[in-house]
C-alpha positions in Angstrom: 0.0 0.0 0.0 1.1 3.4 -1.0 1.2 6.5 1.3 2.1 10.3 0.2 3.1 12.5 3.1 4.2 16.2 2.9 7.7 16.8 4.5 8.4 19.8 6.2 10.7 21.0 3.7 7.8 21.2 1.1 9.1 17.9 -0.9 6.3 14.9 -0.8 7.8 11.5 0.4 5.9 8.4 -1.0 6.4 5.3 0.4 5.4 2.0 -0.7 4.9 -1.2 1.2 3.7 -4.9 -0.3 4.4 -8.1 0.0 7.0 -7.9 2.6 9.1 -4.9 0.4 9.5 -1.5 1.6 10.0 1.6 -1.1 10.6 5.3 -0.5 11.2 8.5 -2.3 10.6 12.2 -2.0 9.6 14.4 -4.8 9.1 18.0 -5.4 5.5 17.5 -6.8 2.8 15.3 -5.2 1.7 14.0 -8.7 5.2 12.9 -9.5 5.2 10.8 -5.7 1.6 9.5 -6.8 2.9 8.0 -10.3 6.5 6.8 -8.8 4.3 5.0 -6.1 2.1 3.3 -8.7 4.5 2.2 -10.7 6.5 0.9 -7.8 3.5 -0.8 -6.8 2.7 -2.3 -10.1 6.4 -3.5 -10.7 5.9 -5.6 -7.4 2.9 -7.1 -8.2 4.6 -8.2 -11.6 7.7 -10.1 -9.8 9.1 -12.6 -12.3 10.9 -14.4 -9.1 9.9 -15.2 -6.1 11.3 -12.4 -3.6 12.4 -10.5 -7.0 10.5 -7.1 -8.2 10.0 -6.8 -12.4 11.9 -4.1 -13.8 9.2 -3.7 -16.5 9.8 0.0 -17.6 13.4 0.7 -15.8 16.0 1.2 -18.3 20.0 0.4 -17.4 20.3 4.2 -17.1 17.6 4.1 -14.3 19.7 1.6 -12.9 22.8 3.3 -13.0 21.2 6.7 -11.4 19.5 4.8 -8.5 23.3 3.3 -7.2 24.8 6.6 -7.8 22.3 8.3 -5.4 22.1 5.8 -2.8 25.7 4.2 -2.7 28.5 6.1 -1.7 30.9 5.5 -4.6 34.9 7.0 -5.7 34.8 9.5 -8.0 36.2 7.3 -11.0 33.4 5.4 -10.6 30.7 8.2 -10.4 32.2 9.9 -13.9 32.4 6.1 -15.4 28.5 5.5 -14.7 27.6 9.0 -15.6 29.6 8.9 -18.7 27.9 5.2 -19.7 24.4 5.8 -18.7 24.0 9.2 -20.5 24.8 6.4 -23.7 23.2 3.9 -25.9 23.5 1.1 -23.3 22.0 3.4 -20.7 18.6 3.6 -22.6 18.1 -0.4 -22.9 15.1 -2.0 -20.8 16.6 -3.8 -18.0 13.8 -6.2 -19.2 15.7 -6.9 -22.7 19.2 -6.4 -21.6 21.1 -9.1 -22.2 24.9 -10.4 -23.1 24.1 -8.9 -26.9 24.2 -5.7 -25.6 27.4 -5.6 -23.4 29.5 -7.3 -26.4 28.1 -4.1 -28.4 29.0 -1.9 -25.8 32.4 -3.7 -25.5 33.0 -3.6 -29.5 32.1 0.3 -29.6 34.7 0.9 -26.9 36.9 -0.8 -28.6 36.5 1.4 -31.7 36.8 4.3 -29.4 40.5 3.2 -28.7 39.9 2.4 -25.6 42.1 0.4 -23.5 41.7 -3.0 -22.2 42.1 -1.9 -18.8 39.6 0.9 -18.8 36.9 -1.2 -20.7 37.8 -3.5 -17.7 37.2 -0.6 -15.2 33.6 0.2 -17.1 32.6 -3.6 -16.6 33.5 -3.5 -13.0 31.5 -0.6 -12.8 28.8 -2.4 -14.0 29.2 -5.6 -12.9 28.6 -3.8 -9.0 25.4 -1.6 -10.5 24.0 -5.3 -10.9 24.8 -7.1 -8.3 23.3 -4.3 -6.4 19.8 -4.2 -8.5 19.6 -7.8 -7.9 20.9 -8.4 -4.5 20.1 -5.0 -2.7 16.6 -4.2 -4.5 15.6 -7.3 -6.0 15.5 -7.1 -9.1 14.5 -9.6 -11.5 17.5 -9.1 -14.0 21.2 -11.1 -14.6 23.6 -9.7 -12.4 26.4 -12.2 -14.4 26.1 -10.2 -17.2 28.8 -7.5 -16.7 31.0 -10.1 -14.8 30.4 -12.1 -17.7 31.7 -9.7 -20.5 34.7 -8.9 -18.3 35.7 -12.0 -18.4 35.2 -12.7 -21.8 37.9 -9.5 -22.3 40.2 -12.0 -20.9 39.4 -14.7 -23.6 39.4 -12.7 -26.7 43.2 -12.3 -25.6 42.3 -8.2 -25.1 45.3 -7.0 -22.0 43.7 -5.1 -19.2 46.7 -4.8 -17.1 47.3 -1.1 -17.2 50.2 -0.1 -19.1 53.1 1.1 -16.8 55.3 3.9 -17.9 58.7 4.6 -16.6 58.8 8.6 -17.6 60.0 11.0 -15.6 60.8 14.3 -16.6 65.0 15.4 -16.4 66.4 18.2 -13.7 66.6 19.9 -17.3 62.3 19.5 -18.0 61.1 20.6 -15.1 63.5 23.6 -14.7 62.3 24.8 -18.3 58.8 24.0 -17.5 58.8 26.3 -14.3 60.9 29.2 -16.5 58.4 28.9 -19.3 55.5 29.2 -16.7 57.0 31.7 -14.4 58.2 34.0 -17.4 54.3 33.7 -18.4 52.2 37.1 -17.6 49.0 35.6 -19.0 49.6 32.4 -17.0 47.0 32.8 -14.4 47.6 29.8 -12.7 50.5 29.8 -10.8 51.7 26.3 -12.5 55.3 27.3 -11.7 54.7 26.3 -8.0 52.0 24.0 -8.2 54.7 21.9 -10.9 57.0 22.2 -8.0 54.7 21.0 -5.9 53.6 18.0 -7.4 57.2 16.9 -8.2 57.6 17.2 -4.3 54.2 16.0 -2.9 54.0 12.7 -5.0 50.2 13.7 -5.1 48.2 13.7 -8.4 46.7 17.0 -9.5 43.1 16.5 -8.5 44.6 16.2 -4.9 46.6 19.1 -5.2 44.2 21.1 -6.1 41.7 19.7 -3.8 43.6 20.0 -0.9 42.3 22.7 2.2 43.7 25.1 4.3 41.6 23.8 7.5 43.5 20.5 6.9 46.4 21.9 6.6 49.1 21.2 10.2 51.8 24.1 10.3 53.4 22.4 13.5 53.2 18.8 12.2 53.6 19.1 8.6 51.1 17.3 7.5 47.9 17.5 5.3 44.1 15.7 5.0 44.2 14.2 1.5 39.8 13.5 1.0 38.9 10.5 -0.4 42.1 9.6 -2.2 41.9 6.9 -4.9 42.6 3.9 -4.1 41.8 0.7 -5.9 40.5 -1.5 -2.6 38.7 1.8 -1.3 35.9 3.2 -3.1 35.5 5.9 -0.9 36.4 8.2 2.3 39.9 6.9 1.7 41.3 10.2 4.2 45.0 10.1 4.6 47.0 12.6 6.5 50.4 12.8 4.5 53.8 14.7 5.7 54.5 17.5 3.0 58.7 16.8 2.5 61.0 19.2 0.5 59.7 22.5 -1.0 56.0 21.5 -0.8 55.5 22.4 2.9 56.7 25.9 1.9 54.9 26.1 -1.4 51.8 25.0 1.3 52.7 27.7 3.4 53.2 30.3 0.9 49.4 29.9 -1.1 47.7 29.2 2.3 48.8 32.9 3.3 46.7 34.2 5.9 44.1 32.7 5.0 42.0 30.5 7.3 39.6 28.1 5.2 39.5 27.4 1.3 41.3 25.5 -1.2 45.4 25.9 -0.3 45.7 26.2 -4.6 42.0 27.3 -5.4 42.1 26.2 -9.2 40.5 23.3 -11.2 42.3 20.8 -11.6 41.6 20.4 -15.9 42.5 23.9 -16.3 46.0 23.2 -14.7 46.3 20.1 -16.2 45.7 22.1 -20.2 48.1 24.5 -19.3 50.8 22.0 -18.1 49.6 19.9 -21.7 50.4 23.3 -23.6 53.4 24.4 -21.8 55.3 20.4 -23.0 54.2 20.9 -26.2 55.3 24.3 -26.5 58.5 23.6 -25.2 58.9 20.3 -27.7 58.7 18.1 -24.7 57.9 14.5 -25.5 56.1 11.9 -24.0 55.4 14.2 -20.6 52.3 14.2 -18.4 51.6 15.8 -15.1 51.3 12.6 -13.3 54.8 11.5 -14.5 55.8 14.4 -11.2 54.3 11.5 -9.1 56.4 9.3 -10.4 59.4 11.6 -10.2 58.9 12.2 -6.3 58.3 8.9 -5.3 61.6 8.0 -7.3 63.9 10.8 -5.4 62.3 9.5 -1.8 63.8 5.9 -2.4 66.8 8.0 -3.5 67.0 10.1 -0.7 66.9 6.6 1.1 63.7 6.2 3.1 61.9 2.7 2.7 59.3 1.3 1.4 57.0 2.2 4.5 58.0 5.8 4.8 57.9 6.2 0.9 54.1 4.5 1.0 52.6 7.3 4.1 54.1 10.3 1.4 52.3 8.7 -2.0 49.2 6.3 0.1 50.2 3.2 -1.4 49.1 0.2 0.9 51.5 -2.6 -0.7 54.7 -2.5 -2.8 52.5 -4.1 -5.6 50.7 -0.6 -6.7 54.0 1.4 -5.3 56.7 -0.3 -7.6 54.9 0.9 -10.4 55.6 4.6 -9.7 59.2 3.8 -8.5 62.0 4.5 -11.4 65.4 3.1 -10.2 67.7 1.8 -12.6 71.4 0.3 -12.2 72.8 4.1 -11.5 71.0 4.0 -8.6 72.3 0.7 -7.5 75.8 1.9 -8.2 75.2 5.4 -6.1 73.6 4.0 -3.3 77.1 1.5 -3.3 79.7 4.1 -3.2 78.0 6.1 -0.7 78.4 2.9 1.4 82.1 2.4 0.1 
């Protein structure tokens, strides 16, 4: 039985309970709670399975929304699903979706240029949307399907190991890069520091420029990095990291007097262009702004410090994930032995 109820914030909440399930949802107008509970209503009495509630008239999109509002996800996975659902495969019936259409979706990916290892990332995406619709909300629908496809990735002999790269930029680079951005009036971003920053942080760009002056610890140091990525965390991954070298005064220097706000208030893809133009304006090859990462993990083992120490400055949890960012060659090995000598 459905019940509409007027909330004291002016929304209307309708809730729907039958045959042992339990719906809710608020809505702006009362109409749009009436039809939502209706349909709910109907869906249920429809159940293909026993405990299982029809998803006669819910597309994948549907789906996709629904998990994104009520599941606390990372943000590669929010921009994956957004990105997917707003597409061809997001308008398909849940009803009629079946293996067909994720070997479409995989082929058009394909022709896109995509990578194995991010078509692999879009199934996983996926494959959790429908384990949740059948598992969480009972759902009559396949929740192999995406799991399914994934795997088949693996047969058709398509990699989705991500591909590791060993750049980093030369003493030579990055001292250009900061002169060409520093000798910039137009520049408004102050990529000069923030270049130096990230080549001292080991944080990616996003962090940097995500990063606030209320976590921010003068006496200790030390920073909140929010929800950083991490593959076995979806979400509120905090870490408190030690800023090392010139990023504690770079810190210090753009949190000013300030007392709350972003410590480098700028977004994150306007940075990232104006590094983009700045290598190719300078007839840099092969450069990206998250090779820096690379670059400052690298000096940390250089500097000597261990694997642990390294892993609280860049928020790797095993040497797996860390190696891949770590770019010691025989030099090394022969430094590190006549400092010994």
């Amino acid at each position: 039985m459905a019940t509409i109820s007027k909330l004291p914030s002016g929304k209307y909440r309708a809730q729907v309970r039958k045959q042992g399930i339990y719906k809710a949802r608020s809505f702006d107008r009362k109409a749009d709670a009436k039809a939502w509970a209706a349909d709910i209503e109907r869906a249920i009495g429809q159940g293909g399975q026993a405990g299982t509630i029809s998803s006669a008239g819910l597309t994948f999109g549907d789906l996709m929304g629904a998990y994104l509002e009520q599941v606390e996800t990372g943000r590669t996975t929010k921009a994956t699903l957004n990105r997917i659902k707003g597409g061809a495969l997001g308008k398909v019936k849940l009803k009629h979706l079946d293996a067909v259409h994720l070997a479409e979706f995989v082929e058009k990916r394909r022709k896109d240029g995509i990578t194995g290892a991010t078509l692999a990332g879009d199934l996983s995406a996926l494959s959790a949307v429908l384990k949740w619709g059948r598992r969480v909300k009972k759902l009559d629908i396949n929740e192999k399907l995406a799991a399914e496809a994934r795997g088949d990735l693996t047969a058709a002999r398509i990699d989705t190991r991500s591909a590791e790269r060993d750049r980093i930029p030369t003493d030579d680079e990055l001292a250009a890069l900061v002169a060409y951005f520093d000798g910039n009036p137009r520049q408004g971003i102050p990529m000069g520091d923030i270049t130096k920053f990230g080549a001292a942080s080991a944080m990616r760009l996003s962090e940097i420029c995500r990063i606030r002056i209320e976590d921010f610890d003068r006496e200790a140091r030390t920073v909140i990095i929010r929800e950083r990525k991490d593959p076995k965390r979806k979400a509120r991954n905090d870490q408190t990291v030690p800023l090392v070298g010139a990023a504690f005064d770079l810190a210090v220097k753009h949190a000013g007097d300030r007392e709350k706000g972003r410590i480098f208030p700028y977004e994150s893809r306007s940075a990232s262009a104006a590094f983009t133009r700045a290598v190719a304006k300078l007839g840099i090859a092969d450069l990206h702004f998250h090779d820096l990462r690379h670059l400052a993990v690298t000096s940390l083992f250089r500097a000597g410090l261990g694997i642990e120490l390294v892993a609280v400055v860049s928020g790797h949890r095993d040497w797996k994930h860390l190696k891949r960012y770590t770019q010691l060659g025989a030099a090394d090995v022969h430094a590190a032995l006549a400092e010994r000598a």
